[in-house]
C-alpha positions in Angstrom: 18.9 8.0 -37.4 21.4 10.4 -37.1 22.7 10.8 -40.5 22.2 13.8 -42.5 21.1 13.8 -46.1 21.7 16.2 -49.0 18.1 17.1 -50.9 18.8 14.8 -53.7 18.7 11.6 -51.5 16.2 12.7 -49.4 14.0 13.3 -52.3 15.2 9.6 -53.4 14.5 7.6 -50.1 11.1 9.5 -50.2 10.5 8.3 -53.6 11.3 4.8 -52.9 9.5 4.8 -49.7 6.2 5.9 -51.7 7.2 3.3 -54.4 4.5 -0.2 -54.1 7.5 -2.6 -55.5 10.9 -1.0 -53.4 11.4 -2.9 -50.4 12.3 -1.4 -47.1 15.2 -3.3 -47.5 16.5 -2.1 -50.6 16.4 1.6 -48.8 18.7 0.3 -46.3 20.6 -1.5 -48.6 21.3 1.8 -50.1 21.3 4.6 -47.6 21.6 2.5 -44.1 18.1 3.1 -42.9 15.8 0.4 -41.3 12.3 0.4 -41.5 11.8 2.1 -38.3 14.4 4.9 -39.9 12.3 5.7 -43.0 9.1 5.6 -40.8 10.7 8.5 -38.7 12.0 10.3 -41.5 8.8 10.1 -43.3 7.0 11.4 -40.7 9.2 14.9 -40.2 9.4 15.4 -44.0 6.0 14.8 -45.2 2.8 16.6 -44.5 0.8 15.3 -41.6 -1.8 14.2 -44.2 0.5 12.8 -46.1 2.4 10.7 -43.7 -1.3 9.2 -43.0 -1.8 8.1 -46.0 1.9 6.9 -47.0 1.3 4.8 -43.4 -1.8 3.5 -44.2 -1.0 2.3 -47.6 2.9 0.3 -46.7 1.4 -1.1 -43.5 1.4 -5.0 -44.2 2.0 -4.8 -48.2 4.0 -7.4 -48.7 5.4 -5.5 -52.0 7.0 -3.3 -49.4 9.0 -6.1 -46.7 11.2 -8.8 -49.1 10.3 -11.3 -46.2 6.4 -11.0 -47.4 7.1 -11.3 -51.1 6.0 -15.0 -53.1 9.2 -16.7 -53.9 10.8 -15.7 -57.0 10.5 -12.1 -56.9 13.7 -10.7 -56.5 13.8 -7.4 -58.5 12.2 -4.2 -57.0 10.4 -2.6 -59.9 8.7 -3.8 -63.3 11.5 -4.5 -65.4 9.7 -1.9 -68.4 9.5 1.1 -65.8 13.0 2.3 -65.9 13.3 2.4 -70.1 13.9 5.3 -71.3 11.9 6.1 -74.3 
């Protein structure tokens, strides 16, 4: 992972790393970072405690790897989360 990120998408990818529904794909999809990637960058950006948790609550969701979703869900997020109100 060599690539550098301004705050903005660094505060993003974190976001979507924490998120239950976005995929680890859709994060490389969008800023060219594997699993592996976002595991590292997790682990130098968030608080040791933090990364812990994070870690303990993506390993084996299958919210979180496209591969481990039922069939039929293609969409990353509720489709009512996003509306603004």
């Amino acid at each position: 992972m060599s690539a550098q990120f301004d705050s903005a998408d660094l505060s993003r990818i974190i976001e979507m790393a924490w998120e239950d529904r976005t995929p680890f794909e859709a994060i490389e999809a969008l800023y060219g970072l594997q699993e592996k990637d976002v595991i590292r960058l997790m682990r130098r950006e968030l608080k040791p405690s933090s990364f812990r948790l994070w870690r303990k609550r993506v390993t084996g969701r299958s919210t979180k790897h496209r591969q481990l979703r039922p069939e039929g869900v293609s969409r990353g997020y509720c489709p009512t989360q996003y509306k603004h109100r």
